[in-house]
N, C-alpha and C positions, 0 to 999 in steps of 0.2 A: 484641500485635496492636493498631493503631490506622487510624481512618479518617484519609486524608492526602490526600484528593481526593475528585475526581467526576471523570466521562466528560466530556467537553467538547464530540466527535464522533467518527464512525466511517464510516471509508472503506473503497473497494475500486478495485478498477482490473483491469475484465474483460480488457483487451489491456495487455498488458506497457509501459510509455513511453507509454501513451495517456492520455487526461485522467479524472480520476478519477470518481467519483459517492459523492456522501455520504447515507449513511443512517441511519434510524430506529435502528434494529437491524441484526446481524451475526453470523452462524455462525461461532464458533472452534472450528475440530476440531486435532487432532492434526497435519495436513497443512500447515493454515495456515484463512484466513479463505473462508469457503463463497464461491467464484464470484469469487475476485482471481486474477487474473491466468493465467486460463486460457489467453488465448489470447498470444500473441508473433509476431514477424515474424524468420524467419533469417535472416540474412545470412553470406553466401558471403566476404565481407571481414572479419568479426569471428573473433577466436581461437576456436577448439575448445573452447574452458572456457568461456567466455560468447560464444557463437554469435548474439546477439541482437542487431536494429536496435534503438538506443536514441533519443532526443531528444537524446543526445551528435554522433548523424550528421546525423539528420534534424529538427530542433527544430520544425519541422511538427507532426509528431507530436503535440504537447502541446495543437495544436487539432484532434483528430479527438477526437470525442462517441464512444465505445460504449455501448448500452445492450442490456440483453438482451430477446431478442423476446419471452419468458415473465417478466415479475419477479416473480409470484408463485413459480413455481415455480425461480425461481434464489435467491431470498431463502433457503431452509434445505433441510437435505437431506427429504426426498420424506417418511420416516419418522419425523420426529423425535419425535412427540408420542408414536406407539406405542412405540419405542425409547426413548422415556424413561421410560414408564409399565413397562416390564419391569425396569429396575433400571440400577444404576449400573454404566458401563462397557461398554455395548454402544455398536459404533458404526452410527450409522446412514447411511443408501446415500444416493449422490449420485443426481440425475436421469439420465434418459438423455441422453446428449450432445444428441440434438435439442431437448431442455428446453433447453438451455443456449445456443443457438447467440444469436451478438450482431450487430447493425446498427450499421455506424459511421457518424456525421455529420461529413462532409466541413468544410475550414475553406471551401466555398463554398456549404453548406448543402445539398448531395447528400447522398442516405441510402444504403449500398453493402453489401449483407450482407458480413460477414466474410471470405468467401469467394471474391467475385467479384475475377476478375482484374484489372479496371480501379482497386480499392482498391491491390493490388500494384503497379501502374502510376506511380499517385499520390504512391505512398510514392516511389518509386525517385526521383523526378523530383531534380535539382540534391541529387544524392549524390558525391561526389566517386568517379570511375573507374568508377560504374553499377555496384554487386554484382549480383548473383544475390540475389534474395530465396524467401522461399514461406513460406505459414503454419502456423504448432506450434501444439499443441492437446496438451492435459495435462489429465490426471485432476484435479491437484495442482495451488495454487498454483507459480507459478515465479518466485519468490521469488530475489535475488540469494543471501540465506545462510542465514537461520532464516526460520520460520513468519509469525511476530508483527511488527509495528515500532511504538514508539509513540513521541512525543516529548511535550514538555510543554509547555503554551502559554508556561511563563516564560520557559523555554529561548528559546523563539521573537521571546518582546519581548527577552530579556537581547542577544543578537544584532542585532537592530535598534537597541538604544542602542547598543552597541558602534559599529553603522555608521554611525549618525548617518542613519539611513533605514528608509523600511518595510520590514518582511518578511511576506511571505502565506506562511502556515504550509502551504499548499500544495504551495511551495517540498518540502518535506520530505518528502511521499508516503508519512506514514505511515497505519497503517491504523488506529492509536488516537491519539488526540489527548485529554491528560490536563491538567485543571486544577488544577493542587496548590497551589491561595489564594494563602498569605501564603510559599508556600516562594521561595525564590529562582531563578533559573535555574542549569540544570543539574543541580538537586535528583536529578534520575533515576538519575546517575549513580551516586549511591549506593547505587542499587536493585540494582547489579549483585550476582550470588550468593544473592540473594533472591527472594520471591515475593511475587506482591500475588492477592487477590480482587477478581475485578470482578465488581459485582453478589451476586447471591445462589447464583452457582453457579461459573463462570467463573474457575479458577488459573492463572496463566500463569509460569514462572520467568523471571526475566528474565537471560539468560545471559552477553551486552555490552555495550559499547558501539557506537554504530552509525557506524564510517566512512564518509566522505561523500566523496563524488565531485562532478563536475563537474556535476550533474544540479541540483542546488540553486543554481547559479550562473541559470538557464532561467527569464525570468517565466514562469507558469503558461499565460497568457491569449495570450502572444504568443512565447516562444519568444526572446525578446528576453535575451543573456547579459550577467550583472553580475560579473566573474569577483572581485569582491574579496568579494564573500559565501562563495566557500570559500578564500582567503585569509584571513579573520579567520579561521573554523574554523579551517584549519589554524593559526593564529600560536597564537590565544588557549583552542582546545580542543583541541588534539593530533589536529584534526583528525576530531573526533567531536560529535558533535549527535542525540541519542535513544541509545534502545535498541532493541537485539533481545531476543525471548523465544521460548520455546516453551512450548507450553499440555500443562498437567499433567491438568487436568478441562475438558472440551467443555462448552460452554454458549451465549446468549447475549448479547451485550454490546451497551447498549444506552443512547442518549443520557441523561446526567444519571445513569448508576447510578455508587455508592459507589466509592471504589476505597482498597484496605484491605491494610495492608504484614503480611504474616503471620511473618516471622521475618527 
């Protein structure tokens, strides 16, 4: 067991392809990260296996602001302190949805609760053949595959020198964002089939590598596509950039904590 980093930051993204929000600290349950990506927009034009508008359709998308109307009570589940002072392996309950419910800021600086029609409106607008949309609400993160996503900041420059160009690790949309010093990029990858501690409580296995889509090609800020950013990927990493994991023990993860390869 040795220390091989630190936490560098930790995100979430209350609406699925929306713009993310970086935090203090971060619930990892079994599910995924407390309060990422609860909510999503369907579309009537997307496959049956992934039914979601993405910022692949709409690149819009990546300037609408979510934030939740409660953050104190979206930040961890309701219970946690009682549920943890009873012992290990209980899990503790999410809020009630109306804890939860989120405000999204227009890219014209409207504030539009999650729910109002006129945000669905918005979305739909210069979508090729107009779908059908309407909005999904989950218990559970809605996650493309596992729980967890973290990538490395090396990863992140190793890619930018590749391009000969900046990259904003935003780009990535992961939900941990890890500083591994003096490792090199890509380091992660070899975390695959193993486990890391983060923090003093916090296991997560890290189960793949994370294939990447065209979603990383999208500045963050403008929606604007670089498509040769998943061209390197694909040339120079098969196509992969981070990992996935799934979390073994709930905890949580929190700017600047250790992060520690266990086997």
């Amino acid at each position: 067991m040795s220390i091989i980093g630190k936490v560098e930051s930790v995100w979430r993204y209350p609406v699925k392809s929306m713009r993310g929000e970086e935090l203090s600290e971060l619930f990892a349950g079994f599910s995924g990260v407390y309060g990422d990506r609860l909510f999503a927009i369907h579309s009537s034009a997307s496959h049956k296996g992934f039914p979601y508008l993405t910022a692949r359709e709409q690149r819009k998308m990546l300037m609408y602001r979510p934030r939740f109307r409660h953050p104190g009570k979206a930040a961890r589940p309701i219970n946690l302190s009682e549920a943890e002072s009873l012992g290990p392996g209980l899990n503790p309950v999410f809020a009630d949805a109306a804890d939860l419910l989120v405000d999204v800021e227009t890219p014209t600086g409207e504030t539009l609760a999650i729910d109002d029609p006129a945000l669905i409106r918005m979305l739909r607008e210069g979508i090729a053949k107009a779908p059908d949309l309407k909005l999904m609400r989950s218990e559970k993160a809605m996650t493309d595959c596992r729980p967890v996503s973290l990538i490395s900041l090396q990863s992140v420059r190793k890619l930018a020198e590749e391009l000969g160009a900046a990259a904003d690790l935003r780009r990535f949309r992961a939900n941990v964002y890890l500083d591994l010093g003096g490792a090199g990029g890509f380091a992660e990858d070899g975390f695959v089939g193993r486990s890391l501690r983060i923090g003093s409580k916090v296991v997560l296995s890290i189960l793949e590598r994370d294939p990447r889509c065209a979603m990383i090609t999208l500045d963050p800020d403008t929606g604007e596509s670089k498509p040769e950013f998943l061209k390197k990927v694909a040339q120079a990493h098969k196509g992969m950039a981070g990992v996935y994991a799934a979390v073994l023990v709930e905890g949580t993860v929190r700017k600047g904590d250790p992060v520690e390869l266990l086997n």
